[in-house]
C-alpha positions as CSV (number, residue, x, y, z in Angstrom):
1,X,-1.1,-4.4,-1.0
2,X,-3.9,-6.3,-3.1
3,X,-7.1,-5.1,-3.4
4,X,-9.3,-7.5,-6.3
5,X,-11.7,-6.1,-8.2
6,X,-15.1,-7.1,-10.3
7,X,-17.7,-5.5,-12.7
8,X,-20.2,-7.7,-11.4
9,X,-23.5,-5.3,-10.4
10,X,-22.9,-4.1,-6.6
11,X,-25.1,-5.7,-4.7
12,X,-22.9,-9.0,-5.8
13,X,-19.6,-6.6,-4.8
14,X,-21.2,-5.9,-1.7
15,X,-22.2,-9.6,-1.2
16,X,-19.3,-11.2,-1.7
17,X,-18.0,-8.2,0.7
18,X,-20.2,-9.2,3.2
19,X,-19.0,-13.3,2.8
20,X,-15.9,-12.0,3.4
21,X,-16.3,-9.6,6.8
22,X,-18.3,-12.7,7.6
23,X,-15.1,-14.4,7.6
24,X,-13.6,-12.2,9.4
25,X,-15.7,-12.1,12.3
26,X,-15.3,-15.5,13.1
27,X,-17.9,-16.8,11.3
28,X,-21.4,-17.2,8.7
29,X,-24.3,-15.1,10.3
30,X,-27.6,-14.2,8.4
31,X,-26.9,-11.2,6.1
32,X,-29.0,-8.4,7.6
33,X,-26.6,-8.9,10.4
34,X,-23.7,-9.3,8.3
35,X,-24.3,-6.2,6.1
36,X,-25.0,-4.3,9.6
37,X,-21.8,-5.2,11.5
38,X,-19.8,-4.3,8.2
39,X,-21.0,-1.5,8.0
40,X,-21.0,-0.6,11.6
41,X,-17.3,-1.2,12.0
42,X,-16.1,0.5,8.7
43,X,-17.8,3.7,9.7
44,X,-16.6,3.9,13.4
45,X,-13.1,4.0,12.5
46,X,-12.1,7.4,13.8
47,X,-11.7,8.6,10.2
48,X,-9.7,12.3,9.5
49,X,-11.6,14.3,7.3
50,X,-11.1,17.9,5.9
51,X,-10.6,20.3,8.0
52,X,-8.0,17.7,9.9
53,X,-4.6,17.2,8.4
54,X,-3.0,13.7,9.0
55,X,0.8,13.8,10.3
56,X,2.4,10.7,9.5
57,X,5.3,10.0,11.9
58,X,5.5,13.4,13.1
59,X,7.7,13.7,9.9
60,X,5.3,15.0,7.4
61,X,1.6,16.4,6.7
62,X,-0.7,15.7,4.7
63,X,-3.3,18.3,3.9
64,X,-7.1,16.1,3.7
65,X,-8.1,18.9,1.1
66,X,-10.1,17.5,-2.3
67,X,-12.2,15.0,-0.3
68,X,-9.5,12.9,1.0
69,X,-9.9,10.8,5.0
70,X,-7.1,9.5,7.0
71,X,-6.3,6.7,9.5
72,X,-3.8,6.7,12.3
73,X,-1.7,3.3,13.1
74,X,-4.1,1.4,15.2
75,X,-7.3,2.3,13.4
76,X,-5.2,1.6,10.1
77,X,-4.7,-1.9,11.3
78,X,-7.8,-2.4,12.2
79,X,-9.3,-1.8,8.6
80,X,-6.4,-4.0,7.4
81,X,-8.0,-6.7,9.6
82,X,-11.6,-5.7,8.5
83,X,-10.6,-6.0,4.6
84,X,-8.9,-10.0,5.7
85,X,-5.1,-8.2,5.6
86,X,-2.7,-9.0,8.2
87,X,-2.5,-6.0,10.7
88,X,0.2,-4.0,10.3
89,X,1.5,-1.6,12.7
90,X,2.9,2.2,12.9
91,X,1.1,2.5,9.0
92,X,-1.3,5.2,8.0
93,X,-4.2,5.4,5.5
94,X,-4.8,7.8,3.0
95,X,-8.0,7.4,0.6
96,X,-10.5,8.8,-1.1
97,X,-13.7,9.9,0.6
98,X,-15.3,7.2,-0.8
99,X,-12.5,4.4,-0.7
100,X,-12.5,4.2,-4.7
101,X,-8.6,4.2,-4.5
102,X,-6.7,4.2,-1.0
103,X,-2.9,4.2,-0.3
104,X,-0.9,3.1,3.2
105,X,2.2,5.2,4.3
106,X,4.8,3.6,6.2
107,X,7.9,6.1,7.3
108,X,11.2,4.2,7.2
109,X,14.1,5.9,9.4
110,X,16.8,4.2,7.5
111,X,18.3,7.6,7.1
112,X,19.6,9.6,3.9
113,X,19.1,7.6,0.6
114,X,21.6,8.9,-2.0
115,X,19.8,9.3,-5.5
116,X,22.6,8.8,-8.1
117,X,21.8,5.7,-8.6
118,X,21.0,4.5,-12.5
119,X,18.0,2.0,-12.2
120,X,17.7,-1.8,-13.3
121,X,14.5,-2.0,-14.0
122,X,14.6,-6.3,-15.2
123,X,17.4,-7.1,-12.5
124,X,14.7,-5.7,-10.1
125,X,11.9,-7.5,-11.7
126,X,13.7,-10.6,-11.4
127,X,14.4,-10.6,-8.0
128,X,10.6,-9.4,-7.2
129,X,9.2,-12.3,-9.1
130,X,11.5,-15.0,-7.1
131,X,10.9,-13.2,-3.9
132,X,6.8,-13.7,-4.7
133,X,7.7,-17.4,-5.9
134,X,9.2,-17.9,-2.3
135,X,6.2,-16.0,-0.6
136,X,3.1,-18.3,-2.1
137,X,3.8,-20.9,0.6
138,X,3.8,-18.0,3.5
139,X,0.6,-16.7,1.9
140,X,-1.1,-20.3,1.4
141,X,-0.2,-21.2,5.3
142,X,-2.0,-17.8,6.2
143,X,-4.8,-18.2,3.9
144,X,-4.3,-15.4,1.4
145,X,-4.9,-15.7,-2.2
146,X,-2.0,-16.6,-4.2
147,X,-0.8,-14.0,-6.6
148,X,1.2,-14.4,-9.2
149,X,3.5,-11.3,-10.4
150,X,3.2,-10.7,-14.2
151,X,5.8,-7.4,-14.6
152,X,6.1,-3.8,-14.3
153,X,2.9,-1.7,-15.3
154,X,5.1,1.6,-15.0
155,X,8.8,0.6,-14.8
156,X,10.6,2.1,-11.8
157,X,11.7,6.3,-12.5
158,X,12.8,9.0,-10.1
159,X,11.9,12.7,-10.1
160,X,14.3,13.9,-9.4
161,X,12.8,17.3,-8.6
162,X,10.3,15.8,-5.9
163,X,12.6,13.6,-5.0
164,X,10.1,10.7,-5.5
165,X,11.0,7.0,-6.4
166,X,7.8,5.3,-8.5
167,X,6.6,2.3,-9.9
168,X,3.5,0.0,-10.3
169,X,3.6,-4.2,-10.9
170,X,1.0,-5.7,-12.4
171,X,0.1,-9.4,-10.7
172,X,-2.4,-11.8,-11.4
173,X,-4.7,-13.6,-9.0
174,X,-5.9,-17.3,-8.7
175,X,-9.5,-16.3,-10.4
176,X,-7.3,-14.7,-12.9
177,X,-8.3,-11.6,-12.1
178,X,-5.8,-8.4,-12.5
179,X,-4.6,-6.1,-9.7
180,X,-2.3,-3.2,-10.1
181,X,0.0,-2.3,-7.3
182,X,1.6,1.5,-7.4
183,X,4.5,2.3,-5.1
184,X,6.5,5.3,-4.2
185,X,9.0,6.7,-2.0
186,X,9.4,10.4,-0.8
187,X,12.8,11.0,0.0
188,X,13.8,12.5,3.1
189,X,16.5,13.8,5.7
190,X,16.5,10.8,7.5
191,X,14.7,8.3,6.1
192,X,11.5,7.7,3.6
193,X,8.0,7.7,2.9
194,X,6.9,4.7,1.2
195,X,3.8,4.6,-0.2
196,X,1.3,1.7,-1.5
197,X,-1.7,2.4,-3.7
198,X,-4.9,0.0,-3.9
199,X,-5.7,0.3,-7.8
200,X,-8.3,-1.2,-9.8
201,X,-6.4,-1.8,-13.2
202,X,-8.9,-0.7,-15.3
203,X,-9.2,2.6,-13.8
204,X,-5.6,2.4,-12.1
205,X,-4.7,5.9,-14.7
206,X,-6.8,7.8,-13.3
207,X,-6.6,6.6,-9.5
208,X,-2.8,7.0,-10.3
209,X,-3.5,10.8,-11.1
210,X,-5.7,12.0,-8.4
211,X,-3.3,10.1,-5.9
212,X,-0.4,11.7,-7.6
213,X,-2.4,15.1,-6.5
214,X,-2.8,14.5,-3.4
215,X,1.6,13.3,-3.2
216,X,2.3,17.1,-4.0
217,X,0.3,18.3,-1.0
218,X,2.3,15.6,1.7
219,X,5.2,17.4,2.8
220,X,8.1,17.1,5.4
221,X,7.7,19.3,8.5
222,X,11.0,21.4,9.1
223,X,14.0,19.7,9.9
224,X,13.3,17.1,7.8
225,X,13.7,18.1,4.4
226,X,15.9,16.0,1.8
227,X,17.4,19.0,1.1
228,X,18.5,19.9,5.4
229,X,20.3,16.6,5.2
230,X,24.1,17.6,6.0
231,X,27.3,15.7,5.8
232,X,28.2,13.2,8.5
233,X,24.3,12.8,9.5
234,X,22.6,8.7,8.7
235,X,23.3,7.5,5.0
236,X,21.6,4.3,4.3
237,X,23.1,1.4,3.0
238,X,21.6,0.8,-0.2
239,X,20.4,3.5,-2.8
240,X,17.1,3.8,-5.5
241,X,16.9,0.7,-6.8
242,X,17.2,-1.4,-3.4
243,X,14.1,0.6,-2.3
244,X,12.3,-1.4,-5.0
245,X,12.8,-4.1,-3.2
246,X,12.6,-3.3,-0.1
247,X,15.9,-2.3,0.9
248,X,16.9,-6.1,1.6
249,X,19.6,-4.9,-1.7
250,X,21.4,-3.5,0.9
251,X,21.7,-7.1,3.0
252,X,22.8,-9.4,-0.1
253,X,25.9,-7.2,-0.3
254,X,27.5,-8.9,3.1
255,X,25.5,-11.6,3.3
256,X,24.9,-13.1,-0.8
257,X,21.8,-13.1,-2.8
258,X,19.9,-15.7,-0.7
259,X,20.1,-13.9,2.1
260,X,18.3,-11.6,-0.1
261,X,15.7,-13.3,-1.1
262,X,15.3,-14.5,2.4
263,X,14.7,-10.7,3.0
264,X,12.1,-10.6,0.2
265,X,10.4,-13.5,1.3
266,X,9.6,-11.6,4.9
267,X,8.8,-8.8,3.1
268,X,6.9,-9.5,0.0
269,X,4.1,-11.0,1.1
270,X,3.5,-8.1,3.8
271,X,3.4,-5.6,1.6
272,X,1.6,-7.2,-0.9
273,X,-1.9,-8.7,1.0
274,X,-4.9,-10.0,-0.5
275,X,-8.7,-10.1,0.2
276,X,-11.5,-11.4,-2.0
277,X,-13.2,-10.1,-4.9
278,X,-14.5,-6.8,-4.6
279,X,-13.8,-5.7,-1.3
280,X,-13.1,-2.2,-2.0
281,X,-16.0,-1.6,-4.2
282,X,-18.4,-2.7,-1.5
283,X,-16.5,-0.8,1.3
284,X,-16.8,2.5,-1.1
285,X,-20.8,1.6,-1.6
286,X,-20.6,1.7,2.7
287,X,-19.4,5.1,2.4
288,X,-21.2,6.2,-0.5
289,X,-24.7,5.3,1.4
290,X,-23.4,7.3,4.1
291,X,-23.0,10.5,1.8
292,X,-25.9,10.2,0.5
């Protein structure tokens, strides 16, 4: 997931925000009106705040402590759709309270992923950078900005006592701009989190730490623990580094490595959507009005 960011003064972030919800709602319309049904919409989502805790899947909580808000599924696509993202479905929303950083959780029930695995971190960056060569004419057709992937800003690693998979590309879009996408996986008993965080590159340490915070309050419910997994229950097919890709790793084993790249191609440009300059800046200015 792409969000593109500026140091241009806010009122041109929330411009070119409002250009682009004007886009979205099927068409130019004079600003006040723009800047009013922006606004409108983004604020009656049916946000989770603190005291609420968000369940994603039924398979684990998170705790909205520290000034976090939540979306479930359909209000989560329906802020995809508002920030010109495909909709996605079954997907929750994690963020800040004021959108500075946000992250979408997706809870995969591929079952039991085995983590004794040694990770290729350039064989994985190799086939992500041909998989996102074969996704710029799905993302042209759809009218997404093309992004170019650069490499790895944090190489994939696994804690192995959180049993968390992470890493973070660095891509490059058609204004030249730089995004920074962070990804991680909590393991589970039958299956995984995955995680996507929207992070502005220049501040994408700090973002990465306070959402790193917030990961160690997210925990499986009973039951569904790593650790409860027990022999003879769902292994998947593929192990750590497959999940960097998507688990389409798992695929090229029976059916060769285009068949694998087909995989990244239907996957790649999901995941990784794009908006216009400054989105989330303007969308935190929404909420940061509201506060005040």
């Amino acid at each position: 997931m792409i969000m593109l960011f500026s140091r241009s003064p806010a009122r041109h972030r929330l411009a070119a925000f409002l250009f682009l919800a004007a886009f979205a709602f099927g068409g130019p319309s004079p600003a006040s009106a723009q800047e009013d049904a922006a606004t409108k919409q983004f604020r009656a989502l049916p946000w989770k705040l603190e005291p609420d805790v968000g369940s994603i899947a039924g398979k684990a909580n998170v705790p909205l402590t520290g000034g976090l808000r939540f979306l479930e599924p359909e209000a989560t696509s329906k802020f995809m759709e508002l920030t010109g993202n495909l909709p996605r479905s079954d997907s929750y929303l994690l963020g800040r309270n004021d959108l500075g950083w946000f992250a979408v959780f997706d809870f995969v029930p591929e079952g039991y992923v085995k983590d004794d695995e040694k990770i290729d971190a350039d064989g994985l960056l190799g086939i992500l950078k041909e998989g996102n060569k074969r996704s710029a004419d799905e993302r042209k057709k759809r009218g997404l900005p093309g992004l170019t992937l650069e490499g790895w800003q944090i190489a994939p690693r696994y804690d192995q006592e959180n049993r968390r998979l992470e890493w973070a590309t660095l891509l490059r879009a058609e204004s030249g701009e730089k995004v920074v996408n962070y990804s991680t996986k909590l393991l589970g008993r039958r299956g995984y989190t995955s995680a996507v965080l929207v992070a502005d590159p220049q501040n994408y340490e700090q973002d990465i730490r306070e959402f790193k915070t917030a990961l160690k309050t997210i925990q499986y419910v009973q039951g569904e623990t790593y650790a409860e997994w027990k022999p003879g229950e769902k292994v998947a097919a593929y192990g750590l580094g497959a999940l960097v890709v998507g688990g389409a790793a798992a695929v090229a084993t029976k059916k060769g490595f285009w068949a694998l790249l087909v995989g990244l191609f239907g996957a790649f440009w999901k995941v990784i959507l794009g908006v216009g300059v400054a989105v989330l800046a303007a969308i935190g200015s929404i909420f940061r009005k509201k506060n005040t």
